[in-house]
C-alpha positions in Angstrom: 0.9 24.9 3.0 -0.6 23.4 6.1 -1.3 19.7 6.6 -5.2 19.7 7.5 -7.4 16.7 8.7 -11.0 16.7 8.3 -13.3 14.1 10.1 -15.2 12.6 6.7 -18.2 11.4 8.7 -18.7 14.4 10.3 -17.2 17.1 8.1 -14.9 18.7 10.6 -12.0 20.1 11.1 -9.8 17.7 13.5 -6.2 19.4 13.2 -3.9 21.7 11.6 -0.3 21.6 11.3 1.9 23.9 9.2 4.8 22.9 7.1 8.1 23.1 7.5 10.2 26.1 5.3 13.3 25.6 3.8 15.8 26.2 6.6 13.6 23.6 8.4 13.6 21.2 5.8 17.1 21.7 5.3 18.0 21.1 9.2 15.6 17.7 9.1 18.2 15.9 6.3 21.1 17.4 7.6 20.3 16.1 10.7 19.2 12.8 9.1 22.1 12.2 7.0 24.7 12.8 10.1 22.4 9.8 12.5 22.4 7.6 9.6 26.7 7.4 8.6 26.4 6.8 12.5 23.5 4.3 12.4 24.9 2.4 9.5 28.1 0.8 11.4 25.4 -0.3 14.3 25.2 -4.1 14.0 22.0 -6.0 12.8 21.3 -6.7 17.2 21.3 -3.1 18.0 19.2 -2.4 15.0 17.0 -5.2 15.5 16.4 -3.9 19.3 15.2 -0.6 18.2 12.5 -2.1 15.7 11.2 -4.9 17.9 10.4 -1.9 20.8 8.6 -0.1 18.0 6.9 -3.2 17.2 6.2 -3.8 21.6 5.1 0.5 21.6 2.7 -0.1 18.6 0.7 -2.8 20.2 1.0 -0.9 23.4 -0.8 2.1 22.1 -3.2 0.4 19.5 -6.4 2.2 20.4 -5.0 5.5 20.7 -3.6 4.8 16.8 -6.4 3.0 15.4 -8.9 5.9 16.7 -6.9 8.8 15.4 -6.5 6.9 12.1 -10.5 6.4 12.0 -10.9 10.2 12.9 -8.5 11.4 10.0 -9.5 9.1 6.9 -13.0 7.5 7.9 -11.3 3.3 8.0 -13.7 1.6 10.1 -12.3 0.9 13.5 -12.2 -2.7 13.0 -9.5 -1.7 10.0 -7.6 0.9 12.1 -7.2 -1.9 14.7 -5.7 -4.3 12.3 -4.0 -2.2 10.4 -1.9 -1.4 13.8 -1.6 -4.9 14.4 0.0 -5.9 11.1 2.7 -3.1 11.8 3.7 -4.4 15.1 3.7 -8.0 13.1 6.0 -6.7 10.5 8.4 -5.7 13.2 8.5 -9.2 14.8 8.5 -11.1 11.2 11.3 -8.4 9.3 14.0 -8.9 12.3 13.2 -12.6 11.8 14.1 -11.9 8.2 17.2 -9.7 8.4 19.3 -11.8 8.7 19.1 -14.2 5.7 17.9 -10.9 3.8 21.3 -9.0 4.3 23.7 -11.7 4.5 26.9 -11.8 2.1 26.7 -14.3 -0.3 29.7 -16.7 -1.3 29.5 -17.0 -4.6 32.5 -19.3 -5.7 36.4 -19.9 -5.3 38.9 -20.3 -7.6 42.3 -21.0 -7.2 43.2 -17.3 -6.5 40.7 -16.3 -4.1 37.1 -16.3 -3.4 33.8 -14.1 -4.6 31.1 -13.0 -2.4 28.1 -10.4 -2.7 27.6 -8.2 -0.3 24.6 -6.2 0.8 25.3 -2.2 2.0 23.3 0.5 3.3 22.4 3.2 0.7 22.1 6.4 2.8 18.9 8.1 3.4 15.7 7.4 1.6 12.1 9.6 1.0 9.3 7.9 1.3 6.6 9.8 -0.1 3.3 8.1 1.8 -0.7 8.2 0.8 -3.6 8.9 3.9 -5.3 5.2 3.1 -2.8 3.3 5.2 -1.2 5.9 7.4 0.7 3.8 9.3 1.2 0.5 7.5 2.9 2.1 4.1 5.1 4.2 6.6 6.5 1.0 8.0 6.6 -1.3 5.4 9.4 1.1 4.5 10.5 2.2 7.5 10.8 -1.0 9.1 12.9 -2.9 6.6 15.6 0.0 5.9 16.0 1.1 9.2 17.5 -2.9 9.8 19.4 -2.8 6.9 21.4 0.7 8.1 19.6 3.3 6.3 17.8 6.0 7.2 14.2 6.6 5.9 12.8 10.1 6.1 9.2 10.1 5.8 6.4 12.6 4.1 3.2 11.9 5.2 -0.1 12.8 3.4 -1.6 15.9 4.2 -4.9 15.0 5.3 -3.5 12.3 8.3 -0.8 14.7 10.1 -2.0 13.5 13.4 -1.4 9.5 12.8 1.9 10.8 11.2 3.0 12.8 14.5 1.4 9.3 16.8 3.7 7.3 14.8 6.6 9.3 15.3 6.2 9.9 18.6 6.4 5.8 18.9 9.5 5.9 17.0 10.9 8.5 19.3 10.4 7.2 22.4 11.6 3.4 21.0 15.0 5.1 19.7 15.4 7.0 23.6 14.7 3.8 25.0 17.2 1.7 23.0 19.9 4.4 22.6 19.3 5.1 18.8 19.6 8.6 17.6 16.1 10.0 16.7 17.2 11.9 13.5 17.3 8.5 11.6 13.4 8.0 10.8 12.7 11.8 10.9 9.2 13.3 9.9 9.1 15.9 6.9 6.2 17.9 7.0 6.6 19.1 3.4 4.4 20.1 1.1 4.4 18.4 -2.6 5.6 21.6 -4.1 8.9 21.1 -2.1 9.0 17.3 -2.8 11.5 18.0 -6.0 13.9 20.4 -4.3 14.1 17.7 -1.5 15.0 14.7 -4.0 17.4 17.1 -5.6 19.5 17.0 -2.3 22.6 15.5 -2.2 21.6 14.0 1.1 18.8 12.0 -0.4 20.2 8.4 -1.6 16.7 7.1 -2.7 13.1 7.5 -3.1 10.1 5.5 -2.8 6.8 6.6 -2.9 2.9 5.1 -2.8 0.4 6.8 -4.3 -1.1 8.1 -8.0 0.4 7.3 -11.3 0.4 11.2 -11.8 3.1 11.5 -8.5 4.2 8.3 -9.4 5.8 9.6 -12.8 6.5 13.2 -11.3 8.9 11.7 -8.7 10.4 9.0 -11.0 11.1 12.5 -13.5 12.7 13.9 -10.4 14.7 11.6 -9.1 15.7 10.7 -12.6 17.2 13.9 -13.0 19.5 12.9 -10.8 20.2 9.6 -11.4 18.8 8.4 -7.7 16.9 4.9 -7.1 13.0 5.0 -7.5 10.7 2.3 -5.9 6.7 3.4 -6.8 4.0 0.7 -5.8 1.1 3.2 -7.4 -2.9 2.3 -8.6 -4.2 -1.0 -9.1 -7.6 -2.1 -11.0 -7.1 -6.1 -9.8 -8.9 -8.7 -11.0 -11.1 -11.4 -9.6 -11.5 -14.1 -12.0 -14.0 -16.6 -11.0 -13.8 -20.2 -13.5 -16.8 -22.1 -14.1 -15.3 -25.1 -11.6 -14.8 -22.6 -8.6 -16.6 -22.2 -5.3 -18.7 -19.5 -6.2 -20.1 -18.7 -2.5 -16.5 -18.7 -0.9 -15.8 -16.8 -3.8 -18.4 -14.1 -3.8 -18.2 -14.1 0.1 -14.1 -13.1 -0.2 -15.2 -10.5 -3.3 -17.4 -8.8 -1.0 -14.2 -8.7 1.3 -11.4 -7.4 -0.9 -13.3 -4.8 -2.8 -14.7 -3.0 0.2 -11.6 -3.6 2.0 -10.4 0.1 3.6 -13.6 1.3 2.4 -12.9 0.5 -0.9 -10.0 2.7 -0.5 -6.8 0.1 -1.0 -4.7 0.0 -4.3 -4.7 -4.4 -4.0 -8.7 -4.2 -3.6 -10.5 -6.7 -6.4 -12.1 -3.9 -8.3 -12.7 -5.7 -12.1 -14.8 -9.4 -11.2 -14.5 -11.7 -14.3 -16.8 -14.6 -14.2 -17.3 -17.2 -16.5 -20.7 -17.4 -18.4 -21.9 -21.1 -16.2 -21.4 -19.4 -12.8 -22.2 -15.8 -13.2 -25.8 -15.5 -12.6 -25.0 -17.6 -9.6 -21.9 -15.5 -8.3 -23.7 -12.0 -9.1 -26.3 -13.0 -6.9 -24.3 -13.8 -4.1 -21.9 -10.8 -4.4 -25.1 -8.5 -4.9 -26.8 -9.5 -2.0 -23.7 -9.4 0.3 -22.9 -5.7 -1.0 -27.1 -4.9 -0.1 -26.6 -6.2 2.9 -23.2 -3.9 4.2 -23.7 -1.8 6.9 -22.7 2.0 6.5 -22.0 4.5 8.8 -20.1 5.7 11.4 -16.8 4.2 11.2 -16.3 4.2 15.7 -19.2 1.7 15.6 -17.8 -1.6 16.1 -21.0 -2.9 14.0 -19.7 -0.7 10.6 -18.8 -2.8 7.8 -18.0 0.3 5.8 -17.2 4.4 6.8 -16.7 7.3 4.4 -14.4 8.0 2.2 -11.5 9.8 2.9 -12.2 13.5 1.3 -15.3 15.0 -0.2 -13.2 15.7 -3.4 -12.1 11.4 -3.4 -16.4 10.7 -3.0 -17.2 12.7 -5.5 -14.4 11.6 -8.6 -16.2 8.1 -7.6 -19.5 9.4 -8.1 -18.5 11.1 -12.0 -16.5 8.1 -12.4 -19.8 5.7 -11.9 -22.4 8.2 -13.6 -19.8 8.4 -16.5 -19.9 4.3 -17.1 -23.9 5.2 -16.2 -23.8 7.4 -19.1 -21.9 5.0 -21.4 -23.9 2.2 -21.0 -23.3 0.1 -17.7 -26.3 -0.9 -15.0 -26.6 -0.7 -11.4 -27.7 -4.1 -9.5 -26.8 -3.8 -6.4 -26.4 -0.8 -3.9 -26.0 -0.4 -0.4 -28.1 2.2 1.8 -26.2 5.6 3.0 -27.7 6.9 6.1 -28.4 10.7 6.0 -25.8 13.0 7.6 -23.1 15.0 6.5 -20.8 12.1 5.6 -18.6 12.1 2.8 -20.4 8.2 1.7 -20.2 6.8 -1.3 -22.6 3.7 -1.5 -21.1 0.1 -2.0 -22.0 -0.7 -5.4 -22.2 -3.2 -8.3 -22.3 -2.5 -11.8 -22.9 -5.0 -14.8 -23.1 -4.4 -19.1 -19.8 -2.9 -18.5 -18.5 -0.9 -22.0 -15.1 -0.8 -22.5 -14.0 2.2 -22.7 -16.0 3.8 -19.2 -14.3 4.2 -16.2 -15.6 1.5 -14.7 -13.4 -1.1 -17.5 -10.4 1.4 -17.9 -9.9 3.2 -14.7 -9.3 2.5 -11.2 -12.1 3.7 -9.1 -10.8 4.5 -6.0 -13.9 3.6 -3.9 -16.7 1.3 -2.6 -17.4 -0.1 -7.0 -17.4 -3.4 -8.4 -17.4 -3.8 -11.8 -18.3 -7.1 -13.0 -18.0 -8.6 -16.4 -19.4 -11.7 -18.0 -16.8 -13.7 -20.1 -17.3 -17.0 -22.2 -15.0 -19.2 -20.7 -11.1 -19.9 -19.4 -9.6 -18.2 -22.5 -11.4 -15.1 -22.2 -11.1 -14.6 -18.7 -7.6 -14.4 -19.2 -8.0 -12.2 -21.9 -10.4 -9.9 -20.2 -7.9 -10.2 -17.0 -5.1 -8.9 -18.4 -6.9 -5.9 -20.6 -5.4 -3.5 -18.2 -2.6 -1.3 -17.9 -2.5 -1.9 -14.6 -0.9 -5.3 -13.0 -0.5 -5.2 -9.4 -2.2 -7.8 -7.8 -4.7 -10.5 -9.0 -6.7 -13.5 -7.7 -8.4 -16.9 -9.5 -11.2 -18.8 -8.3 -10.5 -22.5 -9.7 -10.7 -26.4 -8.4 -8.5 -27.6 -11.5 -4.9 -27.2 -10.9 -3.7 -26.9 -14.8 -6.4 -23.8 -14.6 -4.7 -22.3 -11.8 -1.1 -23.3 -13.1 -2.1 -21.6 -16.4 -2.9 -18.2 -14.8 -0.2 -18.2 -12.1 2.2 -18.2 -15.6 -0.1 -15.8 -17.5 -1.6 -13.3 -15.8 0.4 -9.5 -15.8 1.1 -8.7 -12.3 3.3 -8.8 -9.7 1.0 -10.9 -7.7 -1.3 -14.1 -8.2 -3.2 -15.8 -5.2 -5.3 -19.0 -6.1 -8.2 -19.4 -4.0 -7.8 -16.4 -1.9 -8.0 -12.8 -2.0 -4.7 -10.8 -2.6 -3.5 -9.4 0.5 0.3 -7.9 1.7 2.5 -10.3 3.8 6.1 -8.9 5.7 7.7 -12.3 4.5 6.8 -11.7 1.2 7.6 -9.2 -1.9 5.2 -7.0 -2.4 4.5 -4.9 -5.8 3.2 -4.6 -9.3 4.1 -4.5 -13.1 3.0 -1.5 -16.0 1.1 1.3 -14.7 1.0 -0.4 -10.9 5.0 0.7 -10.6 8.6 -0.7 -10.1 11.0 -2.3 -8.0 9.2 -4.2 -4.5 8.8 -4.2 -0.8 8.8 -6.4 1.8 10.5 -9.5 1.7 14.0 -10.6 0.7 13.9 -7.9 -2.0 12.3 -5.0 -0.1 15.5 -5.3 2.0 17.6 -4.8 -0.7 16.3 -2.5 -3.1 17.7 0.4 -1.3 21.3 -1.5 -0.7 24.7 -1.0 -2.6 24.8 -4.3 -4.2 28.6 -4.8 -3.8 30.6 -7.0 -5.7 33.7 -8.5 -3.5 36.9 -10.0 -4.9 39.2 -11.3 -1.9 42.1 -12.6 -3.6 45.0 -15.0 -1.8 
């Protein structure tokens, strides 16, 4: 298998890299595991040394990045730019972090002795990364492990193996510079075939991936085979739940946002609006009008508010998906125009009369859709929130506080925001509940899902 990138506003080829065999595959965790029993007595300065040059290298070469990311996957350059930014942020905030994160914690004394907890590096861990975020999902595991004394070897998506080779070269030259040995955040250039054969190795401590439910439960079947550690942040369908006391034109102008965020291509986009019967007709025109408005095309232009999708094949599963609800019953009120070319577009959209049952009410759609619903009032915009099997992320539009309280405490997911759309923070855990996956990054417990939780007894 080769890892192939594909310009998706132009349709064509940009690169193509081959994967690595078994002896090559082999060599990368041998290699791996030996830097990281050496890496793991290294103390939290020398660690944190290494990640804040990344973090100094990143911003250093931010157009270079945010231009090949644009190339590969079709994010607007606006997005690439940020998206560079916020890894050499997570750099800076997760060494601020460490510390507290991985401290030993005193637990009590008795008259014998004293308990603690202390926090230990796992070994080496696979992180199985998508093409929407090349470089962010790399480092939001990368970055964290790394200062906690594990190594993290990464697979990168197939269609981005030039951001994936940018990024490593960064984390090269930051370990030469800092005297770290290279083999600790090593790039696999795997194929998914060879994914199970490389959890089944003994060298492997861990596994986290991003991505589908499908590889989501195909790893977690793997590594469950032998009894390794699975973190999995897969799909998301959040909602938007606007009340009938809300600030329906912030609202609608931060639903616009979040759904087309990445192109509409990000797992914690709003993708299911719920808005209460007094402000709907009021909301759905704002929203509408916003999403006529968007400006499509080429994702360099600095003027772009939305590029391509990432693959011809991800354009069109959004286009069955929305002729499928089409067919079932829902409306279009709102599209944006697609200029002519050989893009692989997808045109922002907004679709009403929503059946349950459609894509558009059961499915995540992967792409530039919002499906908004009309509910009643409070009670069944909870009830309408939480018909999901998903529960990632979610975000309520309310003045009241009790209203706000009420679905903080009640709404299924791993996330609530109040007044604001749901975005990823490195101080912060980050993850969801049911079909959206297990265990969290970021934060105090993304620094210790991959650690040997180890009870101490120090008697007198």
């Amino acid at each position: 298998m080769a890892f192939r990138a594909t310009d998706p506003y132009r349709d064509v080829p940009l690169a193509e890299v081959e994967s690595l065999d078994e002896r090559g595959i082999a060599r990368c965790l041998d290699d791996a595991y030996t830097a990281q029993r050496e890496w793991r007595r290294r103390s939290l300065t020398q660690r944190s040394a290494f990640i804040e040059r990344v973090g100094a290298l990143l911003t250093e070469s931010r157009d270079a990045l945010a231009e090949c990311a644009t190339r590969e996957m079709g994010k607007t350059i606006a997005a690439s730019r940020a998206e560079v930014d916020k890894c050499a942020l997570l750099c800076e905030r997760a060494v601020q972090l460490a510390a507290r994160a991985l401290a030993p914690e005193r637990i009590t004394e008795d008259a014998l002795g004293a308990w603690r907890v202390e926090y230990q590096p796992l070994g080496l861990v696979l992180a199985v990364m998508p093409w929407n975020f090349p470089y962010w999902q790399a480092m939001r595991v990368i970055v964290p492990n790394v200062l906690a004394g594990n190594g993290v070897v990464h697979k990168p998506a197939s269609s981005v193996p030039g951001c994936a080779q940018q990024l490593h070269a960064i984390l090269a030259q930051a370990a030469h510079e800092t005297g770290v040995p290279a083999a600790i955040t090593p790039l696999l250039l795997a194929s998914s075939e060879q994914i199970a054969a490389v959890i089944a190795s003994p060298r492997i401590a861990g596994v986290t991936l991003t991505g589908s439910e499908g590889a989501g439960a195909s790893v977690a079947e793997a590594a469950g085979k032998h009894l390794k550690k699975v973190v999995l942040e897969l799909g998301g369908s959040d909602p938007f739940i606007v009340l009938a006391d809300a600030d329906v034109e912030r609202a609608a102008r931060a639903a616009a946002t979040s759904r087309m965020l990445n192109n509409g291509q990000s797992c914690i986009a709003a993708k299911r609006f719920v808005v209460c019967e007094p402000v709907y007709d009021e909301f759905l025109a704002h929203f509408s009008r916003l999403v006529r408005t968007l400006r499509v095309g080429d994702p360099m232009d600095p003027r772009t508010d939305v590029g391509p999708m990432a693959t011809r094949t991800m354009r069109d599963d959004v286009a069955r998906q929305v002729q499928r609800s089409i067919d079932a019953g829902a409306r279009v009120v709102a599209q944006a125009t697609v200029p002519a070319g050989p893009g692989f577009f997808y045109p922002p959209t907004v679709l009403v009369d929503i059946p349950d049952g459609s894509p558009a009410a059961d499915d995540e759609i992967f792409g530039p859709v919002a499906s908004v619903f009309r509910v009643a009032d409070t009670d069944a915009a909870l009830e309408r929130a939480n018909a999901t099997r998903y529960g990632l992320g979610a975000s309520v539009w309310t003045r009241d506080p009790q209203h706000a309280a009420r679905f903080v405490a009640e709404l299924d997911a791993g996330m609530v925001f109040v007044n604001e759309m749901v975005v990823s923070e490195p101080r912060v855990p980050f993850g969801g509940i049911k079909q959206s996956g297990m265990g969290r990054e970021l934060g105090t417990p993304g620094f210790r899902e991959f650690m040997n939780v180890k009870t101490v007894r120090v008697a007198e």
